[in-house]
N, C-alpha and C positions, 0 to 999 in steps of 0.2 A: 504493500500500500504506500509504503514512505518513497519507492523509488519510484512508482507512477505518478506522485505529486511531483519529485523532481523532474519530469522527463516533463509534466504537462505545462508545470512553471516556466521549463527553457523552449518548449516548444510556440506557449505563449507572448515569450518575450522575440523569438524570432519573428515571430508574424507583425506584432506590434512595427517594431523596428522597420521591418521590410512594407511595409505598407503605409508609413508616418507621413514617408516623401508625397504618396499621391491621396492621401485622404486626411486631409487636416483634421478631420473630426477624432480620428485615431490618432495622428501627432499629436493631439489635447489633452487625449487621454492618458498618452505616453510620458507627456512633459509633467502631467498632475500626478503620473504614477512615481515620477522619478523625485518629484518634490515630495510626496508621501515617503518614499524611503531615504531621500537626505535629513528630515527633521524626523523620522524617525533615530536615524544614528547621533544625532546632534544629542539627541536627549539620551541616548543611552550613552555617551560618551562625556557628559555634564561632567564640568572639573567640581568637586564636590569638596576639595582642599582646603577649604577655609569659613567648611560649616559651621567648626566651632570657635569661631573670632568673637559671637556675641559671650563667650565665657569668661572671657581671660579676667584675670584679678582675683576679688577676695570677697566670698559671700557671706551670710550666716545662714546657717544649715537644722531645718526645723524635720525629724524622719520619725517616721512610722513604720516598724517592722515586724510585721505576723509572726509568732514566736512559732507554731510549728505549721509550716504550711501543706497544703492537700490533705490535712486531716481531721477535717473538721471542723478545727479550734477557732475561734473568732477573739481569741485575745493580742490583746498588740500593746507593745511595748514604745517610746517614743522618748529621741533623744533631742537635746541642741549642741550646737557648736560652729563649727568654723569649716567651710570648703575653702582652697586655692587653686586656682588654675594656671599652669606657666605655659608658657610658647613654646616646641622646641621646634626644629625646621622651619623659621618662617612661618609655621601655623599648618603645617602639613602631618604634623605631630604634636601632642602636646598628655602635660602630664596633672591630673588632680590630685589633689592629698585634703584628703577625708578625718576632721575628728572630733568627734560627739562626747557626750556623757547623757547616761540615764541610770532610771532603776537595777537595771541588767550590767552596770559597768561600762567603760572607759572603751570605746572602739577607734581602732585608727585604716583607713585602708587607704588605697592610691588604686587607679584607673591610667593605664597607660594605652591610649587611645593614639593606633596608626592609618595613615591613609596612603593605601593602596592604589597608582596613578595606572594599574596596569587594572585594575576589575571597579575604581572609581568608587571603592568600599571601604569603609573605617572596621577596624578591628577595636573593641574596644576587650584590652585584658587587667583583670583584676585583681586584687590582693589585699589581704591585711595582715598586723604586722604580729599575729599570732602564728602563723602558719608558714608565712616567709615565702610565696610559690604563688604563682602566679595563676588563675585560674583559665578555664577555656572561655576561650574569645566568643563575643557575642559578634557578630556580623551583621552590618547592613548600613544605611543612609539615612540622608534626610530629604523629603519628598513637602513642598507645599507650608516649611514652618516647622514639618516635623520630623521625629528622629527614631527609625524602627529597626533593633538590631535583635537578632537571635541565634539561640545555639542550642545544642540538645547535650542536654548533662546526666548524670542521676543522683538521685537523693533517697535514701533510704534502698538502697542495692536496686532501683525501679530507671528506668530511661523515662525522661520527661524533657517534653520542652520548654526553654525560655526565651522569654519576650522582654526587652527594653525599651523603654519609649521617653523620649523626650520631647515634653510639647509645653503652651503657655508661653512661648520667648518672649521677653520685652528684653528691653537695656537691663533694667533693674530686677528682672525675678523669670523665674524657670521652674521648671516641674521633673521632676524623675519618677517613674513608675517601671517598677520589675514584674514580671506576673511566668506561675508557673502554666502546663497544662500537661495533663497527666491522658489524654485522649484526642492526640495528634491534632491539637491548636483548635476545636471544637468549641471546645470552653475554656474560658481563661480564670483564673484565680490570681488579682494581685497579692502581692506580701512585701512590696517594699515602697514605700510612698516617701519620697524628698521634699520640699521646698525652698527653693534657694531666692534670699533676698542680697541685693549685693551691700556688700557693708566697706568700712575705710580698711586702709593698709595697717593702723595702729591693732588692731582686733589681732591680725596677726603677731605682732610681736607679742602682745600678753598673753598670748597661746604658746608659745612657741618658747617662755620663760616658763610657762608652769609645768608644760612637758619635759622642760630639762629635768625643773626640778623632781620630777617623780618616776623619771624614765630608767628602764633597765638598761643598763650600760654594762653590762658583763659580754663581754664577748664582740661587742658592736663599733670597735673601734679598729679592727682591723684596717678596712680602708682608709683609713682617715689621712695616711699618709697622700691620698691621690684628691683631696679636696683644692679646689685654687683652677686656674690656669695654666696652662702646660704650652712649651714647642716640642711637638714629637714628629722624630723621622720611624718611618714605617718600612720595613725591607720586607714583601711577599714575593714566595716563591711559587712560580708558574705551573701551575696541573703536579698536584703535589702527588705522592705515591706512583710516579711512573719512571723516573730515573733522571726528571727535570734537574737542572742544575741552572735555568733561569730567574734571576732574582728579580724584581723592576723595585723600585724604592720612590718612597712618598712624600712630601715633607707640610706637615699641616701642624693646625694648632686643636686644644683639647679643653674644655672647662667640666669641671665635674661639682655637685653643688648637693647641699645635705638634702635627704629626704627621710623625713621621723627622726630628727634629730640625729643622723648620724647611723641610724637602724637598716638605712636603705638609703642610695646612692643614685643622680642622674650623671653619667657624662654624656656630651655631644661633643664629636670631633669632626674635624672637616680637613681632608688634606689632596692632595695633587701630586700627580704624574708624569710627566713628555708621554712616559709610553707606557702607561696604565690608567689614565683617566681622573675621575673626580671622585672621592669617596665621602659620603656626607654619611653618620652614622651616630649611632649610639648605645648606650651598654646602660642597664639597671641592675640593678645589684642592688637583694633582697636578702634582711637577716633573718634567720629563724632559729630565736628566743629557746626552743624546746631542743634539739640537734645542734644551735651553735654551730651552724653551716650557713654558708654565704649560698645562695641562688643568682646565676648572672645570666641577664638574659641579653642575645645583641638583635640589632635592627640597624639596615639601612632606608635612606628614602628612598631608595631606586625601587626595592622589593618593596617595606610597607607592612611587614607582618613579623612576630615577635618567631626567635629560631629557637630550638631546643637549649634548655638552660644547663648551662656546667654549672656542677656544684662540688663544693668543699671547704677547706677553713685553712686558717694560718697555724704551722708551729715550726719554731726554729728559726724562726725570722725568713721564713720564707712561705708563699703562697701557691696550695697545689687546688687544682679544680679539673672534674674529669665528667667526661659524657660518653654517650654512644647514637650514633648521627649517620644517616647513607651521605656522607661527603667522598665519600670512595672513591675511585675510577669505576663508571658503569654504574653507579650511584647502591656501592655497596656498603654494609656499614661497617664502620672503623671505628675505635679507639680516640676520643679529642682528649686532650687536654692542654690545661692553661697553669702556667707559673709565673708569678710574681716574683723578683728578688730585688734588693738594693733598695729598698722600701725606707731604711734610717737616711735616703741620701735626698738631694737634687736633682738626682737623676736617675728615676727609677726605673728596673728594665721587664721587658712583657713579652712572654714566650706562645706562641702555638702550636703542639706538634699533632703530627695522628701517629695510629700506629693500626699496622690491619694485621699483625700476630697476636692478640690479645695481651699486648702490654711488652711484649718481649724486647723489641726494638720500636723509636721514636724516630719520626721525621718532622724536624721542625722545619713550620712553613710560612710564618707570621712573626715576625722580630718589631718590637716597638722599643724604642727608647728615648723618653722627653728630660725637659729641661723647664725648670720649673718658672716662670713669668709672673711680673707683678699684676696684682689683681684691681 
């Protein structure tokens, strides 16, 4: 059936064509059909990159959260406190930090929300900063005002789906609504209600002094060595695991800046190539309180979507973080990992190798080493 619609579709369009020149009334129809599929691609190809410019700044955060959702319960719990929103890419990315208080205790989470220039879609991925780990990305846009993104997770060992929606924009206030549905998008059940009024820049600092004052600081100072501005040269090596011995080298700049007081980390780096091109990127790095493991997760703006996260911790004065990823040749899966060293210095240095023996032997294929710039 599907190859007869192709066959009748191209058969169609040859007649149309071949016949335009002598029957105007069918050139009209030809010209109207071609304007119908230009502004059809125009609209699926909408730059949607700078959906969330109405956010940027600093709001106050009034939430609502269904304590057990799809079962029943109609109790809800409800916090205040403080949202921020910062820019990163120009507004092609950007990153929220979430942190209330209620009945229920002290919540903090961040929203690392990518946009996607190749599928025209925001990833929006989540965390807080009990867990350390980033959750799965809701996916989708904003259509007409508003903002419909979804994922299929599970809750209670069951697959349900989720719905986010952001709608209400003004300058000054916005709306968040989460909702699960347990009977493939039929019915919906909210369980998480926001509302965000924008507030002044001061709100933030008296937030951000009482957090110190009560923050767990065991173990979360690891990075702290990489907070500031950097000049870093980048040496990668060409199609790694196949006997390459081509290096191209980069030379950019790097700022990395506290998130949860030091609990969790933003850098964005930006650097250049003759013969490797432009690399705009950035790396999150997430503690987690309970393991005392770092979670790192990286992103460029070229892709737009967050990559599988290395994880690990510091000891010895040195930094190991390890994954498993198809970066392969033939996109088999390998061996990642990352080390930190020279962390007490100026100049600290950042290793990537793989390895496709299971550990046996490393090839390092990502060399960073910056210098530290006044801020």
């Amino acid at each position: 059936m599907k190859l007869w619609h192709c066959r009748r579709a191209y058969l169609l369009s040859v007649v149309l064509t071949a016949t335009a020149g002598h029957c105007p009334q069918l050139r009209g129809q030809a010209d109207s059909a071609a304007t119908v599929r230009t502004s059809a691609a125009k609209a699926v190809e909408r730059d949607g990159s700078r959906d969330f410019d109405f956010e940027f700044g600093t709001w106050k955060t009034h939430l609502k959260r269904l304590v057990h959702p799809l079962s029943g319960s109609t109790t809800w719990t409800e916090y205040e406190g403080t949202t921020v929103v910062r820019k990163i890419w120009e507004g092609r990315a950007n990153l929220v930090e979430l942190e209330v208080d209620g009945p229920q205790g002290h919540m903090e989470a961040l929203s690392l929300r990518l946009y996607s220039p190749k599928t025209h879609q925001w990833s929006l991925n989540f965390a807080n900063s009990n867990s350390g780990r980033l959750s799965q990305p809701t996916i989708g846009g904003f259509k007409d005002g508003r903002g419909e993104f979804y994922d299929q997770e599970t809750l209670n060992g069951r697959a349900i789906l989720v719905r986010f929606v952001i709608s209400d924009i003004t300058p000054n206030a916005v709306r968040f609504e989460q909702a699960f549905s347990d009977d493939g998008g039929k019915t919906w059940e909210v369980n998480w209600i926001a509302d965000d009024r924008r507030a002044g820049e001061a709100a933030v600092a008296k937030t951000s002094e009482e957090l110190e004052a009560s923050a767990d600081r065991e173990g979360r100072h690891g990075f702290d060595f990489e907070l500031g501005s950097w000049k870093i040269r980048l040496k990668r090596l060409e199609n790694p695991l196949t006997g390459s011995t081509r290096w191209v080298e980069f030379d950019g700049t790097s700022v990395t800046r506290k998130v949860w007081n030091g609990r969790s980390q933003l850098e964005e780096f930006e650097t250049e190539s003759p013969g490797g091109g432009h690399i705009e990127g950035l790396t999150l790095r997430l503690y987690d309180r309970e393991t005392r493991q770092w979670s790192i997760y990286w992103a460029t703006s070229k892709v737009g979507t967050v990559g599988v996260p290395t994880i690990g911790e510091f000891k010895g004065g040195q930094g190991g973080f390890y994954d498993m990823e198809p970066s392969g040749p033939n996109g088999r899966n390998i061996l990642v990992r990352y080390v930190w060293s020279r962390m007490n210095t100026e100049s600290p240095h950042f290793e990537q190798s793989f390895s496709e023996d299971g550990g046996e032997s490393w090839e390092v294929n990502w060399i960073t080493d910056q210098t530290r710039v006044g801020d």
